[in-house]
N, C-alpha and C positions, 0 to 999 in steps of 0.2 A: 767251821768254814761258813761265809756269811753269803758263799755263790758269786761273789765279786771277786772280779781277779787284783790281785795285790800289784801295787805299786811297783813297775821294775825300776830295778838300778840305772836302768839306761832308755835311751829314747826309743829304742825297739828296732835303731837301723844298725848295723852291721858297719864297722867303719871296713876302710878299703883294706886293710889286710884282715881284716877277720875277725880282729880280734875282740873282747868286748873292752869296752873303753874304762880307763882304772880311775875316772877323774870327774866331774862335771865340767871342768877345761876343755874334758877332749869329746864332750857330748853337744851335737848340734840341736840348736833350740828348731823344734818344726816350722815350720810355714802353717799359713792358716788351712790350707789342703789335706797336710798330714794332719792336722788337728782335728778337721770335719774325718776326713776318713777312721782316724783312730776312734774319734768319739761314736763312728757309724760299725766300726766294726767293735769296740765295746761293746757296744746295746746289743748286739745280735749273739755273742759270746754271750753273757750275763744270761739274757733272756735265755738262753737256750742250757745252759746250765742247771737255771733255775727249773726247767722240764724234766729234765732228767734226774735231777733230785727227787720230785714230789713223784714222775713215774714208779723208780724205784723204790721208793718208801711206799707207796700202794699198789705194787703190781696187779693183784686181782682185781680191786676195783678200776684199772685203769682197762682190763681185757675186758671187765663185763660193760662197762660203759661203753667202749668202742663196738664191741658189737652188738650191742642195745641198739648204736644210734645209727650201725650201718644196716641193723636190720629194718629198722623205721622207713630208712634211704629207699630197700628194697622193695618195698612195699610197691612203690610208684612205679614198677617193673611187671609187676602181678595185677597191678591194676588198668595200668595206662600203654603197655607195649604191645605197638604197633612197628608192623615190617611192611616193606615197599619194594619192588620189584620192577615198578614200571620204568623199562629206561626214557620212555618219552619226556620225564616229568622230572626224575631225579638227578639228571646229567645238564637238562636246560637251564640258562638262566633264568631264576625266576622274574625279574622281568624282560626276557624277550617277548618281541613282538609275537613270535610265532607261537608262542602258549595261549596264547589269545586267538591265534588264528585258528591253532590247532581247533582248540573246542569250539566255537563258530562252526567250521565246516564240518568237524565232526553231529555237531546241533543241525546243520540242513542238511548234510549228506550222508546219513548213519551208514556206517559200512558194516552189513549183516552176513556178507562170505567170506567163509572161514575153509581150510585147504588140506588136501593130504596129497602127497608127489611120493610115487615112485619113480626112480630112473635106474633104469635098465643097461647094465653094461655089459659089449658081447664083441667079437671079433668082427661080426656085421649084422645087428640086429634087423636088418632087414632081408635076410635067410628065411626061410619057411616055417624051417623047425623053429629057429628064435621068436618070429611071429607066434605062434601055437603057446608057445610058454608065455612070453608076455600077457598074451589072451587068458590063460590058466590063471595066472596070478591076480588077473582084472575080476577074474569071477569069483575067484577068496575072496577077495575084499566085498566085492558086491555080498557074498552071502554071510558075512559076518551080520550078528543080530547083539542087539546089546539091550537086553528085557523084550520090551515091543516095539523097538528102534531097530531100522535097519538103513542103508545109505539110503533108499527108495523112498524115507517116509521124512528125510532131513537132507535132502540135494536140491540145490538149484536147478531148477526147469529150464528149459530151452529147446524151443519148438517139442514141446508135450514128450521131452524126455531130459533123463535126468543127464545134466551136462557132464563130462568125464573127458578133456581130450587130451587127444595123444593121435598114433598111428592108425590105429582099430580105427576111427573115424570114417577109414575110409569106407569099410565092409560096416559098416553102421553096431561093432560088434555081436556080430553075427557069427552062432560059433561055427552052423552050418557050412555055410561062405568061408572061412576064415582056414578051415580043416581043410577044405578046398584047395587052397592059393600054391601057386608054386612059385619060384622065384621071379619066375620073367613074368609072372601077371602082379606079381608085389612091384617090381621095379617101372611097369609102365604105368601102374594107379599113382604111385609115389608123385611120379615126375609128371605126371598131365594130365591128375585131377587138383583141381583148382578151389573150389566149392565144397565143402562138408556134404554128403549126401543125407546125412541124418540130423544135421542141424539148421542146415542149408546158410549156413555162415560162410565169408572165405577163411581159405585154407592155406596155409602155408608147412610144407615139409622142414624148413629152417627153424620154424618155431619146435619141432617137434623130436626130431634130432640132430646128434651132435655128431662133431668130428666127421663130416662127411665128407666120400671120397667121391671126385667129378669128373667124369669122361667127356668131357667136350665142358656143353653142356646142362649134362644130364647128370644126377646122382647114381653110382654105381654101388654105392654102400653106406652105411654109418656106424660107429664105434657105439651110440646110445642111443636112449631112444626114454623121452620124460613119459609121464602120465601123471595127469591131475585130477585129482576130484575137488567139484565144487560143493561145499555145505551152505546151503543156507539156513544160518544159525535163528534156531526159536528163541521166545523170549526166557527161559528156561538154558542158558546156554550148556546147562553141566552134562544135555541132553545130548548136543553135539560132542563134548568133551568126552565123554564116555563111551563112543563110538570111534571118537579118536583113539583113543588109546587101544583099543581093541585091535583098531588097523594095523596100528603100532607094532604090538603085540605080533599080531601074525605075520608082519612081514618078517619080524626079527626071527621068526621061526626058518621061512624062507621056503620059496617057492617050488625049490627040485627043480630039475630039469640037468642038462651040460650043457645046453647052446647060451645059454644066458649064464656070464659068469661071476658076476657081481651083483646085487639088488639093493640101492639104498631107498632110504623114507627119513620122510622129513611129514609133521603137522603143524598148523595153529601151534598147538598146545605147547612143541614141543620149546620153544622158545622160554616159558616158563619154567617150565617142567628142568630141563637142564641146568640154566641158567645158578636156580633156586638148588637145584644137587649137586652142583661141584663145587660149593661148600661144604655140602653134608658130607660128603663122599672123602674129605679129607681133614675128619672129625678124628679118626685115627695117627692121622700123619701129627693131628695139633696134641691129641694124649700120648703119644708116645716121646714127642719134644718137652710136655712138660714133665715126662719121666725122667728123660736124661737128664732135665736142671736139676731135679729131687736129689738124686744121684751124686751129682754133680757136688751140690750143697751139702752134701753128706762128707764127702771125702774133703770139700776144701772149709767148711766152717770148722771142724772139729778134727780128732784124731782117733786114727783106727787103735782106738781099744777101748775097753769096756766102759771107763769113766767119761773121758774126754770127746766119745763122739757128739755130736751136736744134732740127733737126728729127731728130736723133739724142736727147736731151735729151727732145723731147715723146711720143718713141717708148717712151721707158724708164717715161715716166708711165703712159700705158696701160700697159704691161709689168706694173707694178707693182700697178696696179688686179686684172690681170689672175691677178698672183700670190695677191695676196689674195683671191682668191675660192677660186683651192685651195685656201688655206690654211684657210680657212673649211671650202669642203666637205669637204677630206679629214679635217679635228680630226674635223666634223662626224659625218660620217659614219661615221667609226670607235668616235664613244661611242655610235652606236646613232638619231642624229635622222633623221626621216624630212624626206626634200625634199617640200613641197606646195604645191598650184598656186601661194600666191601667193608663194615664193621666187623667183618669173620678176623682181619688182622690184628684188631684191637688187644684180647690178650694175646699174641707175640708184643706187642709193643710195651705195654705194662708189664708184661714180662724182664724185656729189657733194662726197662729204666727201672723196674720193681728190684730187679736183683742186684742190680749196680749198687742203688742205694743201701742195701743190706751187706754188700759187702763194705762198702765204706764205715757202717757203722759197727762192724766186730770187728776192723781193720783197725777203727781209732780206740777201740781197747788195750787190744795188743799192742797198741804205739803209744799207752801211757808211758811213763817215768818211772823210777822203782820208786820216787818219794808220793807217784800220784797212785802206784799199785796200794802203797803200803795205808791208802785213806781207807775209812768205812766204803762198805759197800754204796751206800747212796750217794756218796761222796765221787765216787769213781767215774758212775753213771754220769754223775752231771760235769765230769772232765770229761768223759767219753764224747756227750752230745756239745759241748763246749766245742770240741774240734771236728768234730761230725755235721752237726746241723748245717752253720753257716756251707759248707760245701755242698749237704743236700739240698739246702733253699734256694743254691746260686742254679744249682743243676732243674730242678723242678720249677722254679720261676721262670727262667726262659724258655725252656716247655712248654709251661702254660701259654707263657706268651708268643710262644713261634705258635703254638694252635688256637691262640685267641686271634690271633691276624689272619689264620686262614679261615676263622669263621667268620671275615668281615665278608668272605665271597659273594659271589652270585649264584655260586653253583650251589643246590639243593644237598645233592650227597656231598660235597665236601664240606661244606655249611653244617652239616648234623656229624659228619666226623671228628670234624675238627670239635664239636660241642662234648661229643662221648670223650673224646679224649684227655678234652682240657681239665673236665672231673674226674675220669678216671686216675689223672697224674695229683689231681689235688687229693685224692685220698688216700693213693701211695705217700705222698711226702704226711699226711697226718696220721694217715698208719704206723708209717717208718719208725717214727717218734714216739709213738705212743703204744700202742697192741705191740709190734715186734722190738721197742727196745721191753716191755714191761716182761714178754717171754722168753726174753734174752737173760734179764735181772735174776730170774726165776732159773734159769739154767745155769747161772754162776753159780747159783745158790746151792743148787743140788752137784755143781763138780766138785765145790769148796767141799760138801759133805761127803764125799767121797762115794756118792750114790750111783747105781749103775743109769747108762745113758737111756736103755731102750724099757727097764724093770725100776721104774724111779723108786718104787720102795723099797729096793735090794738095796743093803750099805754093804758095800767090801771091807775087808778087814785092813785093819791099822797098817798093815806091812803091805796090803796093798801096792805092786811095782807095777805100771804101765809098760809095754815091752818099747826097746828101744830101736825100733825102727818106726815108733809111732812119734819118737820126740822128735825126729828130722823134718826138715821145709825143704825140700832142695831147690823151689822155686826163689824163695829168699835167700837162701843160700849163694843163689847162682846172682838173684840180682846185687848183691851184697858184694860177694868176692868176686865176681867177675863181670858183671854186665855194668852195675855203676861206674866200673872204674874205667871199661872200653868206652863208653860211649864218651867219654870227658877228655879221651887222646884226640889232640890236635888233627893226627890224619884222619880218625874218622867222623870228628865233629866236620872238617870238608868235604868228607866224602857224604855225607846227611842231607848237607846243604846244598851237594852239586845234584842230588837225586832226587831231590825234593821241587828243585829250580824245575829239573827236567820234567817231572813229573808235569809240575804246574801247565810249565809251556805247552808238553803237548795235549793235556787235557783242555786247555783252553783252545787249542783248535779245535777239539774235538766239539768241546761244549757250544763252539761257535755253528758246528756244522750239525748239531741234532735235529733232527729233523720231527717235524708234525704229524703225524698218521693215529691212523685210527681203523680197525675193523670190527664191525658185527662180530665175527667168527671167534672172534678170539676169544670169546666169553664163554663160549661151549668148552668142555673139555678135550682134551684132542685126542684122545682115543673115544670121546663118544659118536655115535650113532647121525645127533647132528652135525657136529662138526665134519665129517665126514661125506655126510650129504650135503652140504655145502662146498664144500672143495672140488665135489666130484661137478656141483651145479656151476660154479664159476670157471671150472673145465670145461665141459660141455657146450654149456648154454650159458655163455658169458649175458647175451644180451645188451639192452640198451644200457643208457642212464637211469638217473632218476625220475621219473614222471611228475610233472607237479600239474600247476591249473593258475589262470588268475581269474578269481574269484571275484566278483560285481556285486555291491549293494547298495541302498538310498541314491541312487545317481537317475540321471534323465537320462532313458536310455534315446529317446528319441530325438534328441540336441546334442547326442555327445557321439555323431557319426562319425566324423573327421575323427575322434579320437581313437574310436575302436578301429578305426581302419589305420591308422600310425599305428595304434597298437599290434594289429596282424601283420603290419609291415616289418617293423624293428624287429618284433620278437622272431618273426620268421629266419629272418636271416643273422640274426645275434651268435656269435660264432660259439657259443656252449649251447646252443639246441639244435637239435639232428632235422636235419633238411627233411622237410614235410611232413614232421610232427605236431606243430601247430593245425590245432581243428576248431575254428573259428564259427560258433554259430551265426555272427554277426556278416564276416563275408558270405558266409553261405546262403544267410536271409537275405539281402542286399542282394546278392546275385541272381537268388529265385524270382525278387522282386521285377528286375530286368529282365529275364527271358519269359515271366508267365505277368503281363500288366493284367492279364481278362479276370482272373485271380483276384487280383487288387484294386481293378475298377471301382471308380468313385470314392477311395479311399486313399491315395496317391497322386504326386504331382512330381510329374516327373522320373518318375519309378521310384517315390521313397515315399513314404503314411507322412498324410496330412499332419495330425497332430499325435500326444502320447497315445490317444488311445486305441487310434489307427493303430499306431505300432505295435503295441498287444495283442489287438485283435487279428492282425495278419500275422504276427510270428506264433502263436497259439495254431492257427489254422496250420501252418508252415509245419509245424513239430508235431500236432495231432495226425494230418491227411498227406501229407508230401513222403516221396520215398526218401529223396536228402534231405528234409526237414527231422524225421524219426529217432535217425541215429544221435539229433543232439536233443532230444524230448528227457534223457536224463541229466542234461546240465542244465536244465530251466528250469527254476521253479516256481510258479504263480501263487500271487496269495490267495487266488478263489481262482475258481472256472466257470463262475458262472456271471450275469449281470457286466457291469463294467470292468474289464481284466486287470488286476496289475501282476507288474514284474516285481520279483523278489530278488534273488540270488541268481547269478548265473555262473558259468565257468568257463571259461576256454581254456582248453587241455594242449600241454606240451610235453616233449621229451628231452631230458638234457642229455647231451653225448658220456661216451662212458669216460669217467678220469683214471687217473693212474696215481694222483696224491690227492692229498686231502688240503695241500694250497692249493689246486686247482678245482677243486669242491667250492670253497670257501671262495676264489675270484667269481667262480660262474654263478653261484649265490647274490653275490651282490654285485653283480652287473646288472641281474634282473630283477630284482629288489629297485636297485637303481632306476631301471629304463624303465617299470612300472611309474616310480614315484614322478619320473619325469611327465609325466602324460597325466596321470589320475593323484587327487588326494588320497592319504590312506584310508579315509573314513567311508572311500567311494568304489578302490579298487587295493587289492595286495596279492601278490604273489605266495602260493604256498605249495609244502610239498612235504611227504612223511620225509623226507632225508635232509631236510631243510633242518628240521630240532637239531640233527648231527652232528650238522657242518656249522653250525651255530655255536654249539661247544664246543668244536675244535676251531673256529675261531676264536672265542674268549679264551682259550684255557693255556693256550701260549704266557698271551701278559696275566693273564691271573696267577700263574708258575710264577714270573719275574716279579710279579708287584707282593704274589707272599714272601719270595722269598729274600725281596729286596730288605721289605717293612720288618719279616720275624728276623731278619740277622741285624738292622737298628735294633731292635727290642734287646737281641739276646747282647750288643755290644751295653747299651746302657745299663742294662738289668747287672751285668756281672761287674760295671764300673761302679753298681751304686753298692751292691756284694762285696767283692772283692776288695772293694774303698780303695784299689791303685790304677789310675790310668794307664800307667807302662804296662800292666802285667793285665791289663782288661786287653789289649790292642793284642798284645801277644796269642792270648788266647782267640780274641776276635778271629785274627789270622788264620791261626789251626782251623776252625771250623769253617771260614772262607772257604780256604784250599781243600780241605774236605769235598766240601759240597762241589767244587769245580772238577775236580780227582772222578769224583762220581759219574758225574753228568760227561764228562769228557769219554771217560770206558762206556758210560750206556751208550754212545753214540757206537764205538767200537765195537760192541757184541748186538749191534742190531734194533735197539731196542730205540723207541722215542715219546716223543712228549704225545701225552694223553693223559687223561684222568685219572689214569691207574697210577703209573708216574708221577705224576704232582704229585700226588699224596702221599707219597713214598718221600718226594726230595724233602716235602714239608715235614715228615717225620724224620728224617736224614737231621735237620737242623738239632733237633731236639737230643739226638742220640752223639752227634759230632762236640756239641757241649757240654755232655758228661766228661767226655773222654780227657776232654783238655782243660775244663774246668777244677776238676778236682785239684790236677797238677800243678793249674796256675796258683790255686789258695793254700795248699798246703805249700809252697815253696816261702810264700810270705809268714810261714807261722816258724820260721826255724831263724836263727842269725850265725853269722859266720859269712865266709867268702862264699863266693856266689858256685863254685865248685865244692864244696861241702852243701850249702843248700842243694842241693843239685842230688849228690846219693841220696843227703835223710830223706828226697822228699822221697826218691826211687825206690827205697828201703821200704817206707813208712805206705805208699799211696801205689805205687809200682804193682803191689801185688793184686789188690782192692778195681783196680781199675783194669787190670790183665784179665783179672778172673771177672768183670763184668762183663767184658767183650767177648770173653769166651764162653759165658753163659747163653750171654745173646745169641751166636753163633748156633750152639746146641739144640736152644731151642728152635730157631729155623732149618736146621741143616737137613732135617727127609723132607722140606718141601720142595727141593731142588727135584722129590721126585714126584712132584704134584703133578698134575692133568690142567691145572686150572691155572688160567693167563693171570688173574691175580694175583693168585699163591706166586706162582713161577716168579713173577715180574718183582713181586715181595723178597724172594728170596736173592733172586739177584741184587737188588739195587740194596739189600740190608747185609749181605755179603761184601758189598762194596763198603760201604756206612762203615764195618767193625773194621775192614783189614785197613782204609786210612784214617781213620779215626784213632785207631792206637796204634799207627805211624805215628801220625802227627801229636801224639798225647805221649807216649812215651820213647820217643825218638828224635823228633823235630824239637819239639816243644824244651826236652832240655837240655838240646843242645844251645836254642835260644837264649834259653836262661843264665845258663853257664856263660855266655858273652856277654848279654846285655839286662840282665834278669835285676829288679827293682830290687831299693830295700826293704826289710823286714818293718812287720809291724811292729807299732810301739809295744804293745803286747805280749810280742814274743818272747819265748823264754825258754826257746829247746835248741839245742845244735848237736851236727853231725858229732859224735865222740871219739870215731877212728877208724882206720882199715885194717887193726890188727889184731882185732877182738878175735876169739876162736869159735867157728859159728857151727865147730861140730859140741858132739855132749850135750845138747841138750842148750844151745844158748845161743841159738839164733831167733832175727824177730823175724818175728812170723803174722802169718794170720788166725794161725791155730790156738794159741795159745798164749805166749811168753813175752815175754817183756820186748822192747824195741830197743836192743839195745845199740844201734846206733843216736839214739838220742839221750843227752841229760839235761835238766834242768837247767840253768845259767842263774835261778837264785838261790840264795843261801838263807838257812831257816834263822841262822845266828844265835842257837841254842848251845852249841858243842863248840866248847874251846879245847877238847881236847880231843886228838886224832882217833878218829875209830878203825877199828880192822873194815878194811874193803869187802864187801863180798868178791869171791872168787873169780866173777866176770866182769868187776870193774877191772879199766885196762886203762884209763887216762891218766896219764904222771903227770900232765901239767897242773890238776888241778888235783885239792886233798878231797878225798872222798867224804860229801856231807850225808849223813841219816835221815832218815824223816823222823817229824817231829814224836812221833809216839815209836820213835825206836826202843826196845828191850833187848837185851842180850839172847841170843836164843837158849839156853837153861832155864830161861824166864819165864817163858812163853806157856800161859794156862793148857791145860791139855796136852801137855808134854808127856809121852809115853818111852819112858828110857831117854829124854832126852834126844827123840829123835821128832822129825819133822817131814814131811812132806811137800813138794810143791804141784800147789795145783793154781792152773791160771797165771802162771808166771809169778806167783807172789806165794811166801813161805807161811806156811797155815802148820798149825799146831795137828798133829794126828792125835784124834778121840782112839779115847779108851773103848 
């Protein structure tokens, strides 16, 4: 064999009954279409033949190469990986404005307080006894020491003590005082002290606790009750961090007492700290998924007995999975991408599309011919990847290319996902081909020899009988004698299509009504410690909005009066910031200017500084010496204090009112973005705020969802037109994975779930997994001829099992993170639960019911057809994946050696046509290594049994 496919007798299309045509009369000359498509799906046949030849003929050199060159790959893993955690940085666009803003006012406004909250929950923490305990648990933490760190030597000051508030404020905690109190001197401190006595700040009981009960009035009780401590972090920060965790620590121990009956804590730290472990924390839930595949691969590649398992063969699959994620990280990592949290899904997804593609490839073994069984071994191989590749390439190329469009993003973490994964798939599909067909070749080699599966040196003896509930499929079986033939009755090819219609409809209301959200919390675990504290804090102590600031530089502050005063004006009353949250040093200056002129004599006209430098030098005085000038001495910053003053940066500080979505984030965002731009250039004035990076990416990540998943489903229609080389049967397939994706997005709206980051990335990998399913079925339907109801079982028979057992691998491997903690896992697991159950709807239900109506013809090329429904699929002669021959499919050419008729083998069943031999047929008596004239079959094909 010369790896070029022979000439067929016919044009490769199927006439309308079926039949193949007896005549060149009755053969239609192609169009120039079918001609490109045949010569496109040649080249891709040939090529991939020719691999699978030269694999098998070198198997060892072809494993030691491959992982020679994957270990090379890895290298750049060991050298260059880097992990990222910050969500400030890895969720924003990378060019938003606000990245830029961010670091600016982080560069003039370094923020060095860092935090630890306790909040106390009691029936009425403002009880005596509940007072006492709270106070107990203020002084654990106080005397925690971490080496020669204690809170005392690393607290924010305020007025010459170290700042802590809560309720205690009021008794300056004092535990003398404090043991004292009874309730009716707690209740009238609460309600009509005003004034911090020990910090001499004001004071508010609202800031302090929550769920409060009011008699008039007056507060009569509270459900909580917070406490903060302030860190002011050294340049050494691991100093603080380690007195964090201490806190941590002791609180999780817990305070004692009965009047207080809940204690949560929350730190700084802890945000990382969790974040970064509920991955780790369900490192078990991802080993024990890739057990069940192992498993899995066990029982469906091979047969339970001693020769025929495949459990060297299913070890190499993982192997290979396993290779390709070096191969990923280490490319990866050496052009510089950073690993972030949600690469933890990475192997599940190479998982998925890793095992799919492995079963397709000992699928198209088992669905040789008996004349392509009866080739040399190398010979086999490259009919094997002859009908395998092209299927894998169609599937892994638009992969590639639905995660090369999501790395056109903006977003940072989808940007490095989408890059780990586009290599990851590229080394699965070079793997596929190469390492796992070479240890595949290797394993024929050893069932042929009748060697044991798990003791490869063990050879069993000649008489050797596999037991006979190891030669059964019943999964073939079933699709064979019963599932091909149902789904191809008229009533339930309508019934497909009225469920599918329905489906669509109402998923696409739903997909129309998904909504945008987004929370912080969700990233914690949910039975963790912060998650917890925070549910309990947005109970409690809802509080404000988001606090932001707009920020002032290079501008005249002394000529741009009228503007900061429009500015105090709009932004005052802008209906997304809270009534008399704007603190404006500019009216405040301007107003001191007018009630104190003795102040600013000779420097003023009018009540306003002569010129700029008037202006510095009275708002300096203002914010140095004034009691309402002080409070804004930390939004000012000068670039000297001494000599002639100038203005640097300033700020005016705001509050936005609290929202309830994340469209109304993203309006009140750019209102005030807006009514800044309106008044000031950006280079003069911008509005910023830590919640602003947020709402920034839940603004883009809407249309970044539709613009990837617009661009990867063009990519995945043309990539499988130029594959497939049939328009009809590209659209078809197109379809399926559509409707897929809509199916999806319609239920996550249904179980609660919505677009966020976590989400895209999921729908984006949705694309990838939705055109396995359907792909396979639409290429293998064009490699068969006959009427479109015969294409239709062989393909079921042949591709049915390969793509069932993908899905259900997938499945396997995610299925305990349904009992994750972690909003990614979870969100992962749902929307990739969605993915399999319509994705082989539509692949194995939809898809050939479509076909069966309107399904394309056959390639020129083809040369296999349905054989019949009356073969007997018990004894040992059904196709499978395990094992045996396909026997719904034969050949449609004739070798033209034998003019004279040969005896059938046993499970040929087709009368209409004489039973032709392959070309190195021998009589079985014949056959070297004949032991009594008896033989064995191993691999579906009859091997001489050694002496």
């Amino acid at each position: 064999m010369n790896g070029h496919p022979e000439k067929p007798e016919m044009n490769g299309h199927a006439s309308s009954n079926g039949r193949v045509p007896s005549s060149k009369d009755d053969e239609k000359k192609p169009n120039i279409l079918q001609r490109i498509a045949n010569k496109i799906i040649w080249f891709f046949e040939t090529g991939f033949e020719k691999i699978g030849v030269f694999v098998s003929t070198h198997p060892w050199k072809t494993i030691l190469i491959s992982v020679i060159i994957t270990g090379l790959f890895c290298i750049g893993a060991g050298v260059n990986f880097t992990e990222t955690n910050d969500n400030s940085v890895i969720w924003v666009p990378a060019d938003s404005d606000f990245l830029a803003h961010k670091r600016y006012v982080e560069s003039v406004y370094p923020s060095t307080t860092r935090f630890f909250y306790l909040i106390f929950v009691s029936s009425n923490v403002m009880s005596a006894a509940a007072i006492k305990e709270i106070y107990n648990a203020y002084d654990a933490i106080m005397n925690i020491n971490s080496g020669s760190t204690n809170f005392s030597s690393i607290c924010l000051m305020s007025g010459g003590n170290c700042l802590v508030t809560s309720v205690l404020e009021l008794w300056s905690y004092d535990s003398g005082t404090i043991s004292g109190l009874s309730d009716g001197t707690i209740l009238t401190d609460v309600n009509n002290i005003t004034t911090s006595p020990m910090y001499k700040s004001p004071w508010e009981a609202t800031k302090v606790l929550g769920e409060r009960s009011m008699s008039g009035s007056t507060i009569s009780s509270a459900k909580a009750a917070i406490m903060t401590f302030y860190i002011n972090t050294p340049d050494d920060k691991s100093i603080a961090e380690a007195w964090e965790q201490l806190a941590l620590d002791r609180a999780a121990q817990g305070f004692g007492g009965i009047d207080i009956h809940k204690t949560y804590y929350f730190a700084t730290r802890s945000r990382s700290d969790e974040a970064g472990d509920t991955i780790r924390k369900d490192v078990n839930l991802l080993s024990v998924g890739y057990l069940l595949v192992i498993i899995y691969l066990f029982i469906v590649f091979g047969r339970l007995n001693c020769v025929e398992q495949r459990v060297g063969l299913s070890l190499a699959g993982i192997i290979v999975i396993g290779m390709s994620l070096g191969f990923s990280f280490g490319l990866s990592s050496a052009a510089g991408w950073e690993y972030g949290p949600l690469h933890s899904i990475l192997p599940f997804l190479l998982l998925g599309i890793g095992v799919d593609d492995m079963f397709v490839v000992v699928g198209s073994y088992q669905s040789l011919s008996h004349h392509e069984l009866s080739l040399p071994l190398t010979q086999r191989m490259g009919k094997l990847l002859r009908h395998a590749g092209v299927s894998i390439l169609v599937t892994s190329v638009t992969d590639i290319l639905a995660f090369g469009i999501g790395a056109t993003t903006t977003l940072p973490a989808l940007k490095s996902f989408c890059i780990f994964s586009c290599l990851g798939i590229l080394g699965l599909f070079s793997l596929s081909i190469t390492f796992f067909l070479a240890c595949f070749t290797l394993d024929i080699q050893r069932t042929e020899q009748g060697r044991n599966a798990c003791i490869c040196c063990y050879k069993h003896k000649p008489d050797y009988k596999p037991n006979k509930c190891s030669q059964r499929n019943n999964f073939n079986i079933f699709l064979r004698k019963y599932y091909s033939k149902l789904i191809l009755k008229l009533p339930v090819k309508i019934v497909v299509v009225v469920i599918s219609v329905g489906l669509l409809g109402l998923n696409i209301w739903g997909f129309a009504n998904l909504k945008q959200d987004y929370n912080d919390n969700w990233f914690f675990p949910s039975d963790s410690y912060a998650h917890e504290f925070n549910e309990m804090k947005d109970k409690y102590f809802p509080g404000g909005g988001a606090i932001g600031g707009v920020y002032c530089k290079n501008i005249d502050y002394h000529g741009s009066r009228s503007r900061f005063e429009l500015l105090n004006t709009t932004l005052s009353s802008n209906q997304y910031i809270t009534n008399g949250s704007v603190d404006s040093w500019f009216k405040s200056y301007t107003d001191w200017l007018d009630t104190s002129p003795a102040a600013a004599s000779g420097k003023t006209t009018n009540n306003y500084p002569n010129s700029e430098n008037d202006f510095a030098d009275l708002l300096y005085t203002f914010v140095t010496t004034e009691v309402t000038g002080k409070r804004h001495a930390r939004y000012i910053k000068f670039l000297n204090s001494t000599g002639t003053l100038d203005i640097g940066t300033t700020n005016i500080p705001y509050q936005h009112i609290a929202f309830d979505t994340a469209a109304e984030e993203i309006v009140a965002m750019d209102s005030v973005v807006d009514l800044v731009k309106g008044i000031f250039s950006e280079s003069e004035c911008f509005p910023y705020a830590r919640f602003y990076l947020q709402w920034q990416t839940n603004k883009v990540i809407k249309n970044e969802l539709y613009r990837n998943l617009g661009l990867a489903a063009a990519c995945v229609f043309v990539v499988t037109l130029v594959l497939i080389a049939n328009l009809w049967s590209s659209l078809l397939v197109f379809s399926c994975v559509i409707m897929t994706l809509v199916d999806v997005a319609g239920i996550m709206h249904l179980w609660g779930l919505s677009i966020n980051i976590v989400s895209c990335i999921n729908l984006v990998i949705a694309i990838g997994l939705a055109v396995d399913y359907s792909a396979h079925i639409g290429h293998c339907f064009m490699t068969f001829v006959g009427d479109r109801n015969e294409r239709v079982k062989a393909t079921l028979v042949e591709m049915g099992n390969p793509v069932f057992s993908g899905g259900f691998s997938t499945f396997l491997a995610f299925i305990l993170l349904a009992a994750s903690k972690s909003y990614v896992f979870t969100t992962f697991f749902q929307i990739f639960f969605l993915v399999v159950i319509f994705g082989l709807f539509h692949g194995l239900v939809y898809l050939p019911v479509l076909l069966s109506w309107i399904g394309p013809s056959a390639y020129s090329t083809a040369d296999r057809r349905y054989k019949g429904d009356d073969v007997d699929l018990d004894n040992n002669k059904s196709s499978s994946l395990q094992g045996h021959d396909n026997l719904a499919m034969k050949s449609t050419k004739s070798n033209g050696h034998h003019s004279v008729p040969i005896e059938p083998p046993p499970d040929y069943s087709n009368t209409d046509l004489p039973y032709i031999p392959p070309p190195d047929y021998t009589p079985p008596s014949q056959h070297k290594g004949m032991a009594n004239g008896k033989a064995h079959i191993a691999n579906g094909r009859i091997t001489p049994v050694s002496s």
